[in-house]
C-alpha positions in Angstrom: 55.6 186.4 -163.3 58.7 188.1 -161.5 59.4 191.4 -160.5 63.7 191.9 -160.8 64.0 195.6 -159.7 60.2 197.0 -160.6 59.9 195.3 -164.3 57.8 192.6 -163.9 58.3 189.9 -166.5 57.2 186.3 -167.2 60.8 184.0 -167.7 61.3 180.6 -168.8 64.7 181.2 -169.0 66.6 178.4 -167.1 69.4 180.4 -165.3 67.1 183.5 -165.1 64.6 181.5 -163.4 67.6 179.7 -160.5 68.9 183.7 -160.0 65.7 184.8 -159.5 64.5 181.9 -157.2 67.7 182.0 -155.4 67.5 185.8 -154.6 63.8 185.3 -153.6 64.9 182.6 -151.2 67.5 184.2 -149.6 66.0 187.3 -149.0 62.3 186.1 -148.4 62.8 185.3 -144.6 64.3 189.1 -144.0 68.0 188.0 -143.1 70.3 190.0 -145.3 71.5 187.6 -148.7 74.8 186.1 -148.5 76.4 184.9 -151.3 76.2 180.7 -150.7 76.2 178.2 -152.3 73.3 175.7 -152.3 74.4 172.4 -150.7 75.3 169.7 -152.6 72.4 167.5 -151.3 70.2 169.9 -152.3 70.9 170.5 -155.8 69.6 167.8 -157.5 65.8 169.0 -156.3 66.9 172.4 -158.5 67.5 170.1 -161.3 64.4 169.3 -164.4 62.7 166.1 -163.3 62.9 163.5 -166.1 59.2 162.4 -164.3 58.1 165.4 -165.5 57.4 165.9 -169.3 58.9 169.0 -170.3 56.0 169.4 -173.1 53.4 170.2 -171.3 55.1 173.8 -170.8 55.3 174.2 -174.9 52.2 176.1 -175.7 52.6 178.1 -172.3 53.3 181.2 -174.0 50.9 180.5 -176.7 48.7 183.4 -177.7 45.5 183.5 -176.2 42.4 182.7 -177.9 39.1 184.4 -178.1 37.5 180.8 -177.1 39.8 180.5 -174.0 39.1 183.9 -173.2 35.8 183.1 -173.3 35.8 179.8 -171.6 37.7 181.2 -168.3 35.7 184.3 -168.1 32.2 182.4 -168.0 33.8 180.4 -165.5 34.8 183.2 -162.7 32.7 183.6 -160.0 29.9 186.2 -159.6 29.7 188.2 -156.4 33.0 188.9 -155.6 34.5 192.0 -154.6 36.9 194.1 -157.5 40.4 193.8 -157.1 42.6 197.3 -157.7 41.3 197.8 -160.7 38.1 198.4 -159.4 37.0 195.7 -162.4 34.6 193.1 -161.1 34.2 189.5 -162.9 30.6 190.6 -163.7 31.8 194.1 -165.6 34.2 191.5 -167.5 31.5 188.8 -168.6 28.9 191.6 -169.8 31.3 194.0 -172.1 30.8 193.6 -175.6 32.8 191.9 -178.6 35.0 194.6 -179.1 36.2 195.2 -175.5 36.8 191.3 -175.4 38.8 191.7 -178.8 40.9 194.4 -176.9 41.7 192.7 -173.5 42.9 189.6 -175.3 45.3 191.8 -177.5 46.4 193.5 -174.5 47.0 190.1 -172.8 48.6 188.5 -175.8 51.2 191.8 -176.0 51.8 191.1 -172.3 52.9 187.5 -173.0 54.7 188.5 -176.3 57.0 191.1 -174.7 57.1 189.3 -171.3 56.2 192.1 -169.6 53.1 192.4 -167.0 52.5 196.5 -166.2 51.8 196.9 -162.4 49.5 199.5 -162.7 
């Protein structure tokens, strides 16, 4: 997920991705960005690995299911304090059918319009 201006959005754009990681990086250690160039020693780490299989990242964007929804909520921990939505991992694991129907819509429109709401 990224956050360009106070959109956030999930990218797999290529060049989107490098602007965004460039900005990130130059501004990330609070000196001012200038407007350089990364080395030429250093661009080939920016480059896609052929060691990496570029296929695993194919179904990324997939729609969630209600069995992997299922499968990663049984899975979180109990005891833990909420987060800012004040929603613990136990209110999650004991709402019924329907609320589980309507989080996983509302997860699957997140990753369909590549958009994650901060609030």
């Amino acid at each position: 997920m990224v956050t360009d201006k106070e959109a956030p959005y999930i990218s797999t754009d290529p060049s989107d991705i490098e602007r965004i990681a460039t900005s990130h990086f130059q501004s990330s250690a609070g000196i001012p960005p200038v407007n350089i160039m990364i080395p030429a020693t250093w661009s080939d780490e920016f480059n896609p690995k052929n060691h990496i299989n570029a296929e695993v990242y194919t179904d990324l964007m997939n729609p969630i299911t209600a069995s992997e929804f299922s499968h990663i909520i049984s899975g979180l921990p109990t005891n833990k304090a909420s987060g800012l939505s004040t929603i613990s991992y136990e209110s999650v694991k004991h709402v019924g059918s329907l609320c589980y129907t309507i989080i996983i819509k509302l997860l699957n429109a997140c990753l369909h319009i590549t958009f994650i709401p901060n609030s």
